[in-house]
N, C-alpha and C positions, 0 to 999 in steps of 0.2 A: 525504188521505194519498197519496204519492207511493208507486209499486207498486216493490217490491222486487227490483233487476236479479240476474237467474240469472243464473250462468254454468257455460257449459256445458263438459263435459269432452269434447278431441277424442277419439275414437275412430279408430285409423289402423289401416292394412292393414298387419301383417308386414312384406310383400315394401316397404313404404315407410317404414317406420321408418330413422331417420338413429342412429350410432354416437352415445350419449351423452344418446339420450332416457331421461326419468327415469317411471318409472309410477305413474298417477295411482290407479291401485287393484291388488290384490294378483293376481296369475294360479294358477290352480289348471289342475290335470291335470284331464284327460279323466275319471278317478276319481277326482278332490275332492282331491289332495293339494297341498299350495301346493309351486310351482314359484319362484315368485317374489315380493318382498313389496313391498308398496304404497311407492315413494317408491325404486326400486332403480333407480341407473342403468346400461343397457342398452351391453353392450359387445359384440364383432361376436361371442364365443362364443354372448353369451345367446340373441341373435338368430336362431342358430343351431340351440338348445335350442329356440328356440318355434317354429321348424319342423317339428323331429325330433318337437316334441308332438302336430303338425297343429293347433295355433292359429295363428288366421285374422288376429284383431283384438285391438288390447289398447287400451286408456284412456292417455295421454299425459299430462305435463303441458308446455303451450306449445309442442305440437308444429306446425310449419308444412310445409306443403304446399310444395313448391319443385317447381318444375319444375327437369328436370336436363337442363342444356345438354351437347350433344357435350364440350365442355372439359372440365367436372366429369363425365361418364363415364369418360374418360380418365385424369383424376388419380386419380378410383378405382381404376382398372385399374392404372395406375401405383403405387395403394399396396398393393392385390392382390399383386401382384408380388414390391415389397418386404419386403410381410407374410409373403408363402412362401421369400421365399428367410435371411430373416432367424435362425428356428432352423436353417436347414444351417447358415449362418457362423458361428451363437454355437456350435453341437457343434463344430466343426471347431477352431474357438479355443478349446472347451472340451479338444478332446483336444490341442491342442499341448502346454497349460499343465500338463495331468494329465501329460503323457509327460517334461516336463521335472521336474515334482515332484518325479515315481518316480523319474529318476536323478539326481537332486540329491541325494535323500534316501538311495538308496542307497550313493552314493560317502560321504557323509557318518556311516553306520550303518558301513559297511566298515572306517574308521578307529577307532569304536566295541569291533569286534571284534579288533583289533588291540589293543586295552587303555586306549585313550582315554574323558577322560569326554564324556559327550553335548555337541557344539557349541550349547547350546542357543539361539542367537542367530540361528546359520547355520538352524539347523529352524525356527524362528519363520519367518525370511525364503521360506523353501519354503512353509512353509502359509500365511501370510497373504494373499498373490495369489489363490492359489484359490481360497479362502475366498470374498474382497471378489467375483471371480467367479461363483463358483458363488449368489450371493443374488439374483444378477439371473434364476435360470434353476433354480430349487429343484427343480423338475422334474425335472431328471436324476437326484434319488432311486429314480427307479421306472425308470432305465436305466444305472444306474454299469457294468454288466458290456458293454454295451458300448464301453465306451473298454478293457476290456481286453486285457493280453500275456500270454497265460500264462506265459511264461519268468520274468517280475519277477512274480508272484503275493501275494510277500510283503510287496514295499516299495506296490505297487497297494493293498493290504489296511492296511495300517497310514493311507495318504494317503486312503481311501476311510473308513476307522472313524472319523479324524480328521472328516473333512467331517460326518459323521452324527451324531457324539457332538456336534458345534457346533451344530447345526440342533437336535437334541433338548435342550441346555441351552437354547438362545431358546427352544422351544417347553413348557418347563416352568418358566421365569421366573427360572433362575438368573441370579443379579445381572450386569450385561453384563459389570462387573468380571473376571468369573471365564470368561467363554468363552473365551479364547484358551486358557487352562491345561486346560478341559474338553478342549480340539482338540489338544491334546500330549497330553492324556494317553490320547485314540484312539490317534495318531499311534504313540505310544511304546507302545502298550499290551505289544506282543510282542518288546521290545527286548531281552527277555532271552534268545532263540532264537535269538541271535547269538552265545552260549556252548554251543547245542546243536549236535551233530554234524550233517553236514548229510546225512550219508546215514543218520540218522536222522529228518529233516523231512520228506526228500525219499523218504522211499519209500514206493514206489506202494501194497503189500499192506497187511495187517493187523499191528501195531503187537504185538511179542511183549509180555507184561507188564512185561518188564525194560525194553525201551524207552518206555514209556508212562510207565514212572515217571520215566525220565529226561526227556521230554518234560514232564512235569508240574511238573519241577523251574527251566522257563523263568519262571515267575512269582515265585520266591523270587531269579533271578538279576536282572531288569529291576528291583524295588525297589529291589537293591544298589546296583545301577548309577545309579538315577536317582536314589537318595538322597545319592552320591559326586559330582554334578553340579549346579552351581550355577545356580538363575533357575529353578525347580520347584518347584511347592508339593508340599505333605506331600500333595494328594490325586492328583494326580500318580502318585507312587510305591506309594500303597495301592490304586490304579488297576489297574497293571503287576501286583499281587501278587493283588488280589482277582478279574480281569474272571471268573473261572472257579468265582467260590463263588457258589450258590444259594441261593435265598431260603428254603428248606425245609434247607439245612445239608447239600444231597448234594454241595457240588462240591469244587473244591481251591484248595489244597494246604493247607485247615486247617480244613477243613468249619465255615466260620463261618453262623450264619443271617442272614437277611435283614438283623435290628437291628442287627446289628453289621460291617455291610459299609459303607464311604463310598458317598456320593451316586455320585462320578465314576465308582465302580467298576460301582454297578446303571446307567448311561449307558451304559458302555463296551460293559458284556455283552452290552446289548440292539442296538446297533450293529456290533459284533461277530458275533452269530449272524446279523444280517440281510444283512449284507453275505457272510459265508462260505456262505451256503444258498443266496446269490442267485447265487453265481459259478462259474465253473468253475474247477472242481481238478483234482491229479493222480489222485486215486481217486473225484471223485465231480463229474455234471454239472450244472449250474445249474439252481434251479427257478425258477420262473414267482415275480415278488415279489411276487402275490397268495397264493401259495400258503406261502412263505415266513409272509407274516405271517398267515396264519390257524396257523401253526404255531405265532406269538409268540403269539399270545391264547391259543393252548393253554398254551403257558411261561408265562405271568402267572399260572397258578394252580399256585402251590406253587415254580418255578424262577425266573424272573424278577419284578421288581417290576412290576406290574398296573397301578402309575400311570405310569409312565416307558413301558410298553408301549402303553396306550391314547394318550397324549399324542404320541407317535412316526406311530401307527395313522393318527390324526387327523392329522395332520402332513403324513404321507407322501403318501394318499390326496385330498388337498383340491386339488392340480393335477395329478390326473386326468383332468381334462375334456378333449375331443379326441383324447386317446392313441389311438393305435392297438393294438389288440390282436388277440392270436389265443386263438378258444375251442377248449375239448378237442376237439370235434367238428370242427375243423380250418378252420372259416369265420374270416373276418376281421373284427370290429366295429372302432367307435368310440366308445370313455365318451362320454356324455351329460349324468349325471348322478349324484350318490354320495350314498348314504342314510345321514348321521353316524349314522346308528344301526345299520348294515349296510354300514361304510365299504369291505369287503372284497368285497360283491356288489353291483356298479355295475350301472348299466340303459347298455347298451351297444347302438347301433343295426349294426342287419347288415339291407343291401339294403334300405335304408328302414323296416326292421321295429324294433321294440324288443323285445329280452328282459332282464326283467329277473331279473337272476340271484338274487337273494331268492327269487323263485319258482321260475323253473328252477335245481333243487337239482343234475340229471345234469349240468350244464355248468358250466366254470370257468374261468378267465383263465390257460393256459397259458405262455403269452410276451408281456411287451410289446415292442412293437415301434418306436413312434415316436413324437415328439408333434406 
């Protein structure tokens, strides 16, 4: 009998693994937890990740030994380079596009409140660029307040709910058919607050009750409005009227329950709170959009829909990795790593160290800062 050829699995050093190697068996943490699974190919973040774990070695498949000539250090260096300076140019192209949106979008709302119906065509044209942008770069979910002006907060706020309500219809399977109308109907959500007074909107104190109800009456005006406007579906409009009814039947302006609220509209609401909690305003300053969304898991029980909230959660937090942040104790980490099951407390390395905030309960993701 002819003896049976092994073969054997390479075993390579970390620091020599090449972008794109695929792993021959599964890596586990320092504490047994898998990091990574058998057959995953290794891109320069993970590479990174199995640093920040202090793994040394991992199992390959077909991995070869190259020596690296002066050239190939160079072109490395060279795409080093281009890899860092790559997210400055995409934010910077991100905020032209966003700043052109917000007054596109504004001059075209202004005509609105002048008694015209919605250019729905001209608004398509505004959000669809963004849009096809923003997919290359989803990431800036967890930093939209920085591209902001306070002065435009509201046209910011409509082009910013739009982008989120679109991301959260992909990320909950509605038919592709229907995303563009999911992204109008962010877009448009608050289109009716262009029949509210504006030193009503705009002011800084606390809202006497008579104002409030008139504030409140912006949800019954955008329906009108967008239901008098042609190339808008009916969820659209019940979008505009509902984003502000909860799922327990406390909100407005018809305290309906959850069942009886459109899909777009439990989208809207949840995109809506995240983005206004995460920004600055005239009476209130931005929090941290970890903090934010541990606020939304709290609203899933009983205000917001619980499955449009976690699928959002999961969404949001999944290109975390690299971000820079700041913890409440005022140090600077870097995400490493995010527990779908504890998507909100990431293991964040500070000074070569890891904490992982599951554990450390006293500390929390104040600011993010960059990716």
């Amino acid at each position: 009998m002819m003896d049976r050829m092994v073969t054997s699995v390479p075993i390579v050093d970390v620091k020599q693994l090449s972008i794109g190697a695929r792993l021959a068996e599964e890596v586990h943490t320092p504490l047994g937890g898998l990091l990574f699974a058998k057959g995953t190919v290794l891109h320069e973040k993970d590479i990174e990740i199995l640093n920040v774990f202090f793994i040394n070695q991992v199992s390959v498949e077909n991995q070869e030994e190259v020596a690296r000539s002066e050239s190939a250090e160079q072109k490395a260096a060279e795409r080093q380079v281009a890899a860092a300076k790559a997210p400055l140019e995409k934010a910077e192209a991100f905020q032209k596009s966003f700043d052109q949106a917000v007054t596109t979008l504004k001059n075209l709302l202004i005509r609105v409140q002048g008694g015209d119906n919605i250019p729905v065509m001209e608004v398509r044209e505004v959000v669809a660029p963004i849009l096809a942008q923003f997919q290359s770069q989803p990431q800036i979910l967890l930093s939209l307040r920085h591209f902001a002006r306070m002065d435009s907060y509201a046209y910011e706020h409509a082009i910013s709910v739009g982008i989120i309500s679109y991301m959260i219809a992909k990320w909950i399977k509605v038919p592709e058919k229907e995303w563009m109308q999911v992204a109008l109907a962010g877009t448009l959500h608050d289109v009716g607050k262009m029949k509210i007074d504006r030193r009503i909107l705009q002011k800084p104190g606390k809202l006497t009750p008579e104002e409030f109800e008139e504030i409140k009456k912006h949800t019954v005006y955008g329906y009108q409005i967008i239901k008098a406007s042609h190339g808008l579906s009916e969820g659209v409009a019940l979008a505009a009227l509902q984003h502000h009814e909860r799922e327990d039947g406390s909100g407005y302006p018809l305290g309906l329950p959850g069942s009886k609220l459109h899909l777009y509209s439990k989208i809207v609401a949840v995109a809506d709170v995240y983005h206004a909690m995460s920004s600055d305003r005239i009476y209130q300053k931005a929090q941290s959009p970890y903090v934010v969304v541990e606020q939304l898991m709290q609203d899933s029980f009983g205000k917001l829909d619980p499955f449009i909230v976690r699928a959002f959660i999961d969404g949001i937090t999944q290109f975390a990795a690299g971000t820079i942040v700041e913890l409440s104790d005022g140090t600077l980490g870097k995400i490493v790593f995010t527990d779908r099951n504890q998507p909100t407390r990431p293991m964040v390395e500070v000074g070569g160290k890891i904490i992982n905030l599951v554990d450390a309960r006293h500390l929390s993701i104040v600011q993010v800062l960059e990716k």
